[in-house]
LUMPANU-304847 format. One record per atom (N, C-alpha, C): residue in three letters; x negated, y, z negated. Coordinates in steps of 0.001 Angstrom, whole numbers, plus 500000, padded with zeros to 6 digits. Each point is the difference from the previous one (the first is absolute). Layout:
N
ALAXYZ...
END
This chain:
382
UNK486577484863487029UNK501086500950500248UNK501170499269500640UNK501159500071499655UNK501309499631500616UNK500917500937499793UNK500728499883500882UNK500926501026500711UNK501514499026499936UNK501075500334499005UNK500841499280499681UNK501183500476501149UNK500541498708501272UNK500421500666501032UNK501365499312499868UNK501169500062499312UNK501281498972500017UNK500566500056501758UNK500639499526500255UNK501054499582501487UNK500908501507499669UNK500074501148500817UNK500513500903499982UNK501542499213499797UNK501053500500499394UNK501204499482499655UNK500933500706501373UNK500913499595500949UNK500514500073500585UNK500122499318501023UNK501233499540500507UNK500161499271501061UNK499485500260501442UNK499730501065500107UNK499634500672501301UNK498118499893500496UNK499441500070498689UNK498516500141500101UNK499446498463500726UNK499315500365500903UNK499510499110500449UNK498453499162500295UNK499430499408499806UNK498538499790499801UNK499300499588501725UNK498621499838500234UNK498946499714500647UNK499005499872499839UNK499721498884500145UNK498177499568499919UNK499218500048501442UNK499062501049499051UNK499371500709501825UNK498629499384499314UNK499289500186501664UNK498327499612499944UNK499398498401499388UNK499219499643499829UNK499601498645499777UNK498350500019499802UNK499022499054499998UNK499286499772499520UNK499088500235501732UNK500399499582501184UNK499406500447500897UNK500352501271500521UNK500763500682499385UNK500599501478500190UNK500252500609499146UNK499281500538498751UNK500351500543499206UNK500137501496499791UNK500394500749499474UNK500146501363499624UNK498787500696499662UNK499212500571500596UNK498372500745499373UNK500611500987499506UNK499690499917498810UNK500485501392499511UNK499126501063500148UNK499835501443499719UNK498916500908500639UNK498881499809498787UNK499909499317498926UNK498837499847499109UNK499338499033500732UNK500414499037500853UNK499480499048500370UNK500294498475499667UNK500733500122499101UNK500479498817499751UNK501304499013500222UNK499485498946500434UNK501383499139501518UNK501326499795498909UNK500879499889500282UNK501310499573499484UNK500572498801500572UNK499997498967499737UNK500801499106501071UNK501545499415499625UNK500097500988498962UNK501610499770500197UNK500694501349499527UNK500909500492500768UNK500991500956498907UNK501489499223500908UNK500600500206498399UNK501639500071500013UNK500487501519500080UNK500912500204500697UNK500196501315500115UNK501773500253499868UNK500529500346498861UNK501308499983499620UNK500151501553501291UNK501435500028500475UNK500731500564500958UNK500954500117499857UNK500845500971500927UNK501377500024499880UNK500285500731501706UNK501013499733500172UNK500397500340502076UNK501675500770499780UNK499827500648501053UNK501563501112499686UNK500500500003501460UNK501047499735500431UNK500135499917501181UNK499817499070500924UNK499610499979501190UNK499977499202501233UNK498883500381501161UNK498685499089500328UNK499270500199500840UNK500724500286501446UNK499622500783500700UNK501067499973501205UNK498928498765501369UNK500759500383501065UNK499317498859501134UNK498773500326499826UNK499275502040500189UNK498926500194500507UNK499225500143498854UNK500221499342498845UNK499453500028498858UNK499364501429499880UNK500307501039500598UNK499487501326499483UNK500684501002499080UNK501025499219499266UNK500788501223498828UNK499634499797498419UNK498672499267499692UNK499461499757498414UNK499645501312500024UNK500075500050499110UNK499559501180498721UNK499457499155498589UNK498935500350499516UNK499440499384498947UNK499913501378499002UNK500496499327498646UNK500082501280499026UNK498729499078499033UNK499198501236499713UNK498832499930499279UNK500850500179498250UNK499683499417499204UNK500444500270498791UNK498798500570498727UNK500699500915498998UNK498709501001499390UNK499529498876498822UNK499602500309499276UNK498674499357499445UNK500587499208499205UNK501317499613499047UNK500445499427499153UNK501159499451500636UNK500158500283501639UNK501297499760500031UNK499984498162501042UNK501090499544500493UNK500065498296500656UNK500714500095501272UNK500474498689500401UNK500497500133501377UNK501739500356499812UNK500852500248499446UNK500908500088499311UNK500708501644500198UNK499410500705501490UNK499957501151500380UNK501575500586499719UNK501092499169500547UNK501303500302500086UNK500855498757499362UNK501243500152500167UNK500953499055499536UNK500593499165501446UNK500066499058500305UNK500158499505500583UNK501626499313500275UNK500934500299498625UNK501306499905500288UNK500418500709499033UNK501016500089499449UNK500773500967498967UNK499997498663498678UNK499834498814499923UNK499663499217499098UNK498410500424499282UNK499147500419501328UNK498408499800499904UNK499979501107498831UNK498751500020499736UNK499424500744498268UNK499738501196501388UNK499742501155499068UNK499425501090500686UNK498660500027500658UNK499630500350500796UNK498810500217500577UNK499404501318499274UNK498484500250500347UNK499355500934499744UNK499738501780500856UNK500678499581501814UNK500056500815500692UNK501486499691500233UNK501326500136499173UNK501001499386500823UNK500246501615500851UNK499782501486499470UNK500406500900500439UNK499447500119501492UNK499002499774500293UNK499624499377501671UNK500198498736500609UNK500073498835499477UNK500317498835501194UNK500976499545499453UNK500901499671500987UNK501300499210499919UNK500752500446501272UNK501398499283500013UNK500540500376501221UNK500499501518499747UNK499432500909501408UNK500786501110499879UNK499034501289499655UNK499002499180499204UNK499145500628499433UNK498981500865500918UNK499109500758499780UNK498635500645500700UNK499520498757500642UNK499739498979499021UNK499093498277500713UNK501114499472500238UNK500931499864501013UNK500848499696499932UNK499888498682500741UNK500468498830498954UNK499868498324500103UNK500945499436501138UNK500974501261500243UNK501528499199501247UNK499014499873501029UNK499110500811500518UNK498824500275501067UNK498236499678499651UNK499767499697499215UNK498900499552499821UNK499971498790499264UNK498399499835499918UNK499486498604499212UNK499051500609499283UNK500323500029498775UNK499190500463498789UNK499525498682499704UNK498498500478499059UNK499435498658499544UNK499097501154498535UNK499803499488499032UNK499854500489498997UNK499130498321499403UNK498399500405499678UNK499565499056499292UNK499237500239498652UNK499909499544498938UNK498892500192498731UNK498712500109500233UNK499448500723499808UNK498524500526500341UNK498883498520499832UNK499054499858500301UNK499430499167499203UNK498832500404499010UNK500185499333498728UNK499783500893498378UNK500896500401499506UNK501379499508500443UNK501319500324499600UNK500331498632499119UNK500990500527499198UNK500717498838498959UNK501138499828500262UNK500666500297501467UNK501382499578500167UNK499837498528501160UNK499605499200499266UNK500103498910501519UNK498634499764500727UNK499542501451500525UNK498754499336500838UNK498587499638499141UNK499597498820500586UNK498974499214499066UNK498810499968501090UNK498814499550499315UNK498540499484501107UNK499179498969499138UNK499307499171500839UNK499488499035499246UNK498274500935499968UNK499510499986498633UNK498168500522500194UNK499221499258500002UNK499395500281500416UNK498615498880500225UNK499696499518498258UNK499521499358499980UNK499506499817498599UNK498703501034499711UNK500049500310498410UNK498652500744500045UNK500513501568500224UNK500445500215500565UNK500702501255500604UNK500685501106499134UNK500671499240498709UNK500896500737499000UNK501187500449501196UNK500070500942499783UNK500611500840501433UNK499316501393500184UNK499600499684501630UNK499069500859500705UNK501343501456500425UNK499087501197499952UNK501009500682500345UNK500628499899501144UNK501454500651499959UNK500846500441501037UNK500292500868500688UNK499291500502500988UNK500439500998500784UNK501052500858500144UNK500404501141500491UNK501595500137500881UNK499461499144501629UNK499186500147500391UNK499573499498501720UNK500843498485499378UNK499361499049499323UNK500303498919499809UNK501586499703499590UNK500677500949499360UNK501029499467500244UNK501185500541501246UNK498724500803500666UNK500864500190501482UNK499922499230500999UNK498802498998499612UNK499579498830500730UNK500871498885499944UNK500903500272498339UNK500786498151500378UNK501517500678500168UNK500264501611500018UNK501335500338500563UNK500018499557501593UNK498837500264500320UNK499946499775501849UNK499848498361500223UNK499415499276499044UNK499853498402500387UNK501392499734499783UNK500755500527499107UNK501821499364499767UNK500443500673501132UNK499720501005500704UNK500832500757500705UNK500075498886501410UNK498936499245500135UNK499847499702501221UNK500063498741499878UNK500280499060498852UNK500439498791499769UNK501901499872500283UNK500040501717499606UNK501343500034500233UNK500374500360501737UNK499333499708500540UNK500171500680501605UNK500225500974500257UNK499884500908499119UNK499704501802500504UNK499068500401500740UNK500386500297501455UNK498797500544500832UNK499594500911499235UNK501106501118500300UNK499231501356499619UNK501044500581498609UNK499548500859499612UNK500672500643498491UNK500547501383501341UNK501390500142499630UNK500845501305499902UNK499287501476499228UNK499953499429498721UNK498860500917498954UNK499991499667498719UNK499133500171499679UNK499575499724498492UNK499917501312499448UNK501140499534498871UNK500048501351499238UNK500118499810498033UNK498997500524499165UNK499363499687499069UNK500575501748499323UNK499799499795498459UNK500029501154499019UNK498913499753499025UNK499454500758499525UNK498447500329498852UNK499306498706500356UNK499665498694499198UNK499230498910500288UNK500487499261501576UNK501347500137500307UNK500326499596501391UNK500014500913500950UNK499857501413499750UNK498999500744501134UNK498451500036500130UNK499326499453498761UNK498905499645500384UNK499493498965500590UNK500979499039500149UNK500069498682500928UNK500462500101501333UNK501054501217499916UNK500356500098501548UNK498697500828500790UNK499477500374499017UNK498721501311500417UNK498549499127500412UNK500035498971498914UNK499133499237500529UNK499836499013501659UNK501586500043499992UNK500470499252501298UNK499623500547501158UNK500339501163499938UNK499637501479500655UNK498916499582500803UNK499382500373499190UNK498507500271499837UNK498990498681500823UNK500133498744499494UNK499579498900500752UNK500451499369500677UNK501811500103500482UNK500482499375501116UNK501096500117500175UNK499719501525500743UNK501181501587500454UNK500738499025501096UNK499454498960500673UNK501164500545501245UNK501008498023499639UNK499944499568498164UNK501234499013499907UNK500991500642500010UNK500163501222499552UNK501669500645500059UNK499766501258500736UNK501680500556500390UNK500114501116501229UNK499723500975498618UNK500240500246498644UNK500276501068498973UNK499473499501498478UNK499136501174500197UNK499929499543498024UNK500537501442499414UNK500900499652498635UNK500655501105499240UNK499545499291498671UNK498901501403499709UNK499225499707498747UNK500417500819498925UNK500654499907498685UNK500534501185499114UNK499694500029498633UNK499687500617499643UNK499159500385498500UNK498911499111500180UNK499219500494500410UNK498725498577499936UNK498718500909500057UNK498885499492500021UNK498747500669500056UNK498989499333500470UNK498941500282501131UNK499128499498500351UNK498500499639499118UNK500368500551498447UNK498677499551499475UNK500892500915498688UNK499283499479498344UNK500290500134498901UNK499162500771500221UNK500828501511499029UNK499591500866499137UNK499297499645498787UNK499183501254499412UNK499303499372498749UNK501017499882499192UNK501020500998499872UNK501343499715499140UNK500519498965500143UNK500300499503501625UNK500579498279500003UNK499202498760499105UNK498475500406500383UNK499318498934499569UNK499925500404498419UNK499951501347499321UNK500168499874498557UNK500943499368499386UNK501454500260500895UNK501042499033499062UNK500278498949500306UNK499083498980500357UNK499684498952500696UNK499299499293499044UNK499255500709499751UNK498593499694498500UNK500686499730498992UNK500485501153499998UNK500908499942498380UNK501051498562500333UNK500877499639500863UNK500606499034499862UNK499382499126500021UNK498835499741500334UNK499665498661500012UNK498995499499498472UNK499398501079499809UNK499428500301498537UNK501161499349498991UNK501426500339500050UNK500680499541499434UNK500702498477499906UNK499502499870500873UNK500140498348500560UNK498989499385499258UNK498939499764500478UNK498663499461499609UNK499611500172498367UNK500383501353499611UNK500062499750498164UNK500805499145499263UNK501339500313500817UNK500685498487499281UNK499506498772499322UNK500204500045498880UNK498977498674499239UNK500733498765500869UNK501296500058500666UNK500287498674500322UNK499654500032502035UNK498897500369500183UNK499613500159501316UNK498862499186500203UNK499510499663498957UNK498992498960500088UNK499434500028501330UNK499080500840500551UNK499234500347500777UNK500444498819501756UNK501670500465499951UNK500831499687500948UNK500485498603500146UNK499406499392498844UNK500236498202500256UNK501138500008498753UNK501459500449500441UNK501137499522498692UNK500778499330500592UNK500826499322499879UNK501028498938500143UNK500908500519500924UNK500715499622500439UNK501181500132500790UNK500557500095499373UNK501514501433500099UNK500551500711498982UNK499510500649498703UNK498729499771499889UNK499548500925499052UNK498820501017500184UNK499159499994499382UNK499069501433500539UNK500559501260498997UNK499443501479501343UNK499897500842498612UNK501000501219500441UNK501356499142499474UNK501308500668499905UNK499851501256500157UNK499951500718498370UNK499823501236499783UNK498807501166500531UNK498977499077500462UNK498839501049501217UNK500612500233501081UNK500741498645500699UNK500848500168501075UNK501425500968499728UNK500279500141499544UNK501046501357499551UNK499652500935500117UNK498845500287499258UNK499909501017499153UNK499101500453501803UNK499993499552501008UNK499173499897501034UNK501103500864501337UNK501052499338499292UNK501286499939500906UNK500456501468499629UNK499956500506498672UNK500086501174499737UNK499076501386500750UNK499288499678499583UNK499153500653500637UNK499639500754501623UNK500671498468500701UNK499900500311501179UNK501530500734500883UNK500955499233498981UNK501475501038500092UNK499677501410499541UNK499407500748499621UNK499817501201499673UNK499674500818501420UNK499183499325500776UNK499053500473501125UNK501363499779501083UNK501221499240500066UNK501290500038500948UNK500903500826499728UNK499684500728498882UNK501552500811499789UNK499557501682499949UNK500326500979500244UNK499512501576499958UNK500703500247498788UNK498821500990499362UNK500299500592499106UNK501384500551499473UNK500715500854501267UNK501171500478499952UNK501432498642499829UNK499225498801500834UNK501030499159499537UNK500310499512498884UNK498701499438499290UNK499928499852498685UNK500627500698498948UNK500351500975500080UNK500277501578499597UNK501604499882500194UNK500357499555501150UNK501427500384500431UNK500974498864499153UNK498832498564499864UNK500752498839499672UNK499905499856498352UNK498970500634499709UNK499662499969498397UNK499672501597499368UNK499496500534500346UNK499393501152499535UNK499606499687498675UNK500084500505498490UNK499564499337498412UNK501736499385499936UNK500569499193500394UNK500846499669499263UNK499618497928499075UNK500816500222499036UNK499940498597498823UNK500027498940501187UNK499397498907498820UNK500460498822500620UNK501297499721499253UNK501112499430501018UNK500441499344499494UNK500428499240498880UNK501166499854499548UNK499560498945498694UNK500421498756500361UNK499043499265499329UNK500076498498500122UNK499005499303500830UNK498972501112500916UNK499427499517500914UNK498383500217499409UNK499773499747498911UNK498880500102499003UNK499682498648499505UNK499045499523500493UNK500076498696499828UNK498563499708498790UNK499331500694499681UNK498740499959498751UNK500366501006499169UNK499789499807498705UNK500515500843498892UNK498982501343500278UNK499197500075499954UNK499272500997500300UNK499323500480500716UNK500148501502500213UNK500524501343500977UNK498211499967500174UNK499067499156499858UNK498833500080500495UNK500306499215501235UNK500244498630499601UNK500370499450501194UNK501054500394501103UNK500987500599499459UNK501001500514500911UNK500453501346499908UNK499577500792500756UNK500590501255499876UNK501641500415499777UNK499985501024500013UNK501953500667499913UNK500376500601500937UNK499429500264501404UNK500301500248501091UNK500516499024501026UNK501142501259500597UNK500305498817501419UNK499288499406501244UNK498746500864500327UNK499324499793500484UNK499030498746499920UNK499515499510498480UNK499458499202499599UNK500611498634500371UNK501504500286499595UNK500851498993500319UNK500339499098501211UNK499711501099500901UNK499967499637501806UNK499144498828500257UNK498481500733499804UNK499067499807499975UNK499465498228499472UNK500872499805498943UNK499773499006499462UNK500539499252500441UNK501404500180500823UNK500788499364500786UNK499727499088501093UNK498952500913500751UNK499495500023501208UNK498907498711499915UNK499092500713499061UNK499103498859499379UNK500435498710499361UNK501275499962499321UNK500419498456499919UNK500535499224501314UNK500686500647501339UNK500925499525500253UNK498188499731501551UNK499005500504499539UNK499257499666500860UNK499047498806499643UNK499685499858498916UNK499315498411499639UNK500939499114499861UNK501318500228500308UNK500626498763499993UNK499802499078502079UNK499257500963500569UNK500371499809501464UNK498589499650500438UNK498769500925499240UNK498806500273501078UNK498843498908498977UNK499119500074500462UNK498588499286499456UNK499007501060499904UNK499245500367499002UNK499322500590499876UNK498552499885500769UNK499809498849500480UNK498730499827500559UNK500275500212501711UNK501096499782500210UNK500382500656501084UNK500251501645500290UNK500605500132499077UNK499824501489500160UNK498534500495499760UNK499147499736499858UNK498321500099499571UNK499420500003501297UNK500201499060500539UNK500118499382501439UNK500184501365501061UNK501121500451499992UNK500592500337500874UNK499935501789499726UNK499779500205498845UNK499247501262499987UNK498696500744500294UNK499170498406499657UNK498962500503500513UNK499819499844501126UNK500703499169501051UNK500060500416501688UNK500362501303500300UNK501011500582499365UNK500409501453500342UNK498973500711499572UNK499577499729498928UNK498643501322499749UNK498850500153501127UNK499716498551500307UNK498936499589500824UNK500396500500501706UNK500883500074500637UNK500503500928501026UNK499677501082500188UNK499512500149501349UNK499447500978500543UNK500223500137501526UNK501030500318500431UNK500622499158501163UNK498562500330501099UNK499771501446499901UNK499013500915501412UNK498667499575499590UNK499655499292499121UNK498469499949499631UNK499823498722501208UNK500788498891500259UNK499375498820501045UNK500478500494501544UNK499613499443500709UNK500401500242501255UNK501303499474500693UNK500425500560500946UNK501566499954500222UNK500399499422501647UNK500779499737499842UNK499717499254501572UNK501549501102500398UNK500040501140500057UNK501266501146500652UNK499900500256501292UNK498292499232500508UNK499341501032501433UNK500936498365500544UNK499869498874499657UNK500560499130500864UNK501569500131500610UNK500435500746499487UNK501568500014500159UNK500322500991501300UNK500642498580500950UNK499986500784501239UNK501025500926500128UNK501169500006499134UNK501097500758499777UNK499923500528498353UNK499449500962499758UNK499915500805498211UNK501233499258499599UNK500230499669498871UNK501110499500499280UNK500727501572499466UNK500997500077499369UNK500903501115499522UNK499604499944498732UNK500009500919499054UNK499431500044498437UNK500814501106499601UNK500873499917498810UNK500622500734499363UNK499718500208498415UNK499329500942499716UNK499949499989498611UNK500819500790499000UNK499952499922498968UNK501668500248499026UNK499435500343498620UNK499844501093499073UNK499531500433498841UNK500713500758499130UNK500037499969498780UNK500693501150499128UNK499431500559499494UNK500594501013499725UNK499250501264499532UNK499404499953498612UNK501036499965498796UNK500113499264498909UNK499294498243499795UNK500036499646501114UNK498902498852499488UNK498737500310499924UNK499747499767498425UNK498667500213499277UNK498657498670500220UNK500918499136500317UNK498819498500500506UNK499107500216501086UNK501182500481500944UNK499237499749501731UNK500916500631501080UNK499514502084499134UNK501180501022500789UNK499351500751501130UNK500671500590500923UNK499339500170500869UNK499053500160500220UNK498964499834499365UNK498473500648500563UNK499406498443500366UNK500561499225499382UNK499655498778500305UNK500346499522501125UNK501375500463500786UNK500413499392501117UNK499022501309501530UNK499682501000499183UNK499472501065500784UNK498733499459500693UNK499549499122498392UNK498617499673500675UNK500391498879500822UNK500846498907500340UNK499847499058500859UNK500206500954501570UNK500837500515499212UNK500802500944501667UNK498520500849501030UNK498879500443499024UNK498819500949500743UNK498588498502500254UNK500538498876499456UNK498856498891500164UNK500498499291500970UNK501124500041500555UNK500794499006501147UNK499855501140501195UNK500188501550499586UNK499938500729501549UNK498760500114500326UNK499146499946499230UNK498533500260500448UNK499501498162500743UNK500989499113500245UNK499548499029500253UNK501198500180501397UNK500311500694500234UNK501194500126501230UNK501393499514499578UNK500359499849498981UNK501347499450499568UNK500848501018499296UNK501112500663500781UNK500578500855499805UNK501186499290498854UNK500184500533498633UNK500462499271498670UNK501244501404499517UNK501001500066500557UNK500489501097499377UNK500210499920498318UNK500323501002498799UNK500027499213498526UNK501343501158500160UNK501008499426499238UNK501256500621499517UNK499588499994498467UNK499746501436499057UNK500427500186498602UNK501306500266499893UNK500259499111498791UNK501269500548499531UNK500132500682498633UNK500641501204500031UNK499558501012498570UNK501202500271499472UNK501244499131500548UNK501080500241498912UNK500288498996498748UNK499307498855500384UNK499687499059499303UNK499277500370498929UNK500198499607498423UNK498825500794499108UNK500158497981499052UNK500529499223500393UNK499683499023498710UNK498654499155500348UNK499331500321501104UNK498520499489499802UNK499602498695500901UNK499532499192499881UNK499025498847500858UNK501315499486500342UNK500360499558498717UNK501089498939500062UNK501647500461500822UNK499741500932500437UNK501357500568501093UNK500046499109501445UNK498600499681500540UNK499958499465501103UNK500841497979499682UNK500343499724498906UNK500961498615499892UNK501474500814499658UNK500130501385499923UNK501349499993499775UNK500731500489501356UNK501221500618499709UNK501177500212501175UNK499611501595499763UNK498656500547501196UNK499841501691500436UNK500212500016501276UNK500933500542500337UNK500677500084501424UNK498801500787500990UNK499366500529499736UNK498845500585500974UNK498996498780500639UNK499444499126498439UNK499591498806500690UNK500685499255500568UNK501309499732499759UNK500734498726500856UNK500223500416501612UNK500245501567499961UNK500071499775501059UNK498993500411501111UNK498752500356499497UNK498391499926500119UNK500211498534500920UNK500160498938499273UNK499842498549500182UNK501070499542501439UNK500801499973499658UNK501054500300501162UNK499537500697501195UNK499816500927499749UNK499561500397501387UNK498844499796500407UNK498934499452499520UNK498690499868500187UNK500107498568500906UNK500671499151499334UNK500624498594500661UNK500793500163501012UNK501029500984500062UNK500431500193501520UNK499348500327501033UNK498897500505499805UNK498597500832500939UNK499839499066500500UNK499859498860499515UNK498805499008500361UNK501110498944501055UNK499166499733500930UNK500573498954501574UNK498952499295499805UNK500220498600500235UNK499232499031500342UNK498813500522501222UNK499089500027499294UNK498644500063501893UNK500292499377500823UNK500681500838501701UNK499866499106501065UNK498772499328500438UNK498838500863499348UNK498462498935500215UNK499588499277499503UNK500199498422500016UNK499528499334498773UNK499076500427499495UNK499772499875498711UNK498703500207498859UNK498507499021500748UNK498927500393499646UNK498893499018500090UNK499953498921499304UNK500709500497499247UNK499900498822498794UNK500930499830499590UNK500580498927499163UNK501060499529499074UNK499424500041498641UNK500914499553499098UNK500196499509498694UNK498737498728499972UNK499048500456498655UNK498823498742500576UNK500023499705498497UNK499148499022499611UNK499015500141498626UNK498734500622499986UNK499830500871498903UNK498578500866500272UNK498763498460500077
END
């Protein structure tokens, strides 16, 4: 199995080689890592008391590449929250944004031999956000704040080591897959693995199985957008002309919808690896944040927890954030959840500009003061 990982393209991204051969990374299968590269990116300015980081968790397909970093820079993926001015606002903080590891933007690991590649956790890649965090001299995190796959990382953070940041703001996310999550999970990956050019995960760099990976990418864009949006942006209208690229309407439908769709799916195997995304789905399926034990009783000061859901999101809508909210109070952790129900375009609202979340975020970050009690602990490696 290989995982095709190019040098994320931008001037700003930055790399680290964490852990070593007498310190390596255990991942939670059990198996040591003794090297990861870990592509990054930094927004802002550490201050004296190194207590104003904020670490943004990124969702399942997405890199460190959170915001734009000048008016030259390419767009970011959250620019509608961090930047100067912004909810994460960079004039006053130190953002740090890294690639998951099982990610194809930059961050790499060396495997043992024999190994293929052993799975990947979410714990594990909250393990080498906190080893960069503290290579970078971050005592403590401000807050870590994550959306769908990066609230399940901030959730995981939560959960095993509440008192690195004063705030976690977790939004569209879920503490454990639905059978519906994990059905269209199946189906994408079913579509992967049939690919005649998937060759049972061993294909070349730049090649592999294009069209499973599309047709994968499709699939899972269906589960980000609400019905009504779909509806608002296409309802039955044509495709286009000119944007028909196989003579026949088996292969390509006459809808605009189809057209999107296909869009989405080209403009996504030009970026991702399929064996990474394989990777990194089946960590999300495999999540279960409340099934292991939690270290919340250690925290001599409760951390702040804000959770954030839409109504219209069909992935991971409120009942999903309901259940973290009644599994955190029954553990003494008071989690308020804000729905938002004017919002109707679905999962994918929490990366755009909805003024309820931004300023959810904003004020959740103004709440938060540095602890006059130091923490017990700092920023460690698990």
């Amino acid at each position: 199995m290989t995982i095709d990982c190019p040098a994320p393209v931008g001037p700003y991204v930055a790399h680290r080689h964490l852990f070593s051969a007498d310190h390596p990374l255990l991942l939670a299968s059990g198996v040591p890592l003794p090297r990861v590269r870990v592509a990054y990116e930094t927004y802002g300015e550490l201050n004296a008391a190194r207590d104003n980081a904020v670490f943004v968790c990124h969702a399942l397909t997405g890199d460190s590449h959170v915001a734009r970093h000048d008016r030259e820079d390419a767009p970011g993926w959250w620019d509608t929250l961090v930047g100067p001015g912004r909810p994460i606002d960079t004039d006053r903080l130190f953002v740090v944004c890294a690639n998951v590891l099982g990610g194809c933007a930059g961050t790499t690991a060396s495997w043992p031999a024999g190994t293929r590649h052993a799975p990947v956790d979410v714990a594990d890649m909250v393990a080498v956000h906190r080893e960069l965090l503290a290579s970078l001299g971050v005592h403590r995190l401000r807050a870590v704040v994550g959306g769908s796959f990066g609230g399940m990382q901030a959730l995981e953070w939560l959960l095993r080591h509440p008192t690195d940041a004063e705030g976690y703001f977790i939004v569209a996310a879920t503490s454990r897959q639905s059978a519906d999550n994990l059905a269209w999970n199946a189906i994408a990956r079913a579509a992967i693995r049939n690919d005649p050019e998937f060759h049972d995960s061993h294909y070349a760099p730049g090649g592999g199985p294009r069209c499973g990976l599309g047709t994968a990418r499709m699939i899972a864009h269906l589960t980000y957008l609400s019905e009504a949006s779909l509806h608002r942006k296409f309802a039955r209208e044509g495709r286009r002309p000119g944007t028909r690229r196989h003579p026949s309407p088996v292969v390509q439908g006459d809808f605009a919808v189809e057209s999107y769709l296909e869009h989405q799916a080209d403009k996504f195997v030009q970026r991702f690896d399929a064996n990474s995304y394989l990777l990194l789905m089946s960590a999300m399926d495999r999540f279960d944040a409340f099934a292991a034990p939690d270290a919340l009783a250690t925290a001599e000061v409760p951390p702040r927890v804000q959770l954030f859901s839409f109504a219209r999101d069909r992935l991971y809508g409120p009942d999903h954030s309901q259940r973290i909210r009644r599994l955190l109070a029954a553990r003494g952790l008071c989690a308020p959840h804000q729905r938002e129900e004017s919002c109707d375009i679905g999962h994918d609202a929490f990366l755009l500009d909805v003024p309820p979340l931004l300023d959810a975020v904003a004020g959740f970050l103004r709440a938060l003061e540095p602890s006059r009690t130091p923490p017990s602990r700092t920023l460690a490696p698990r």
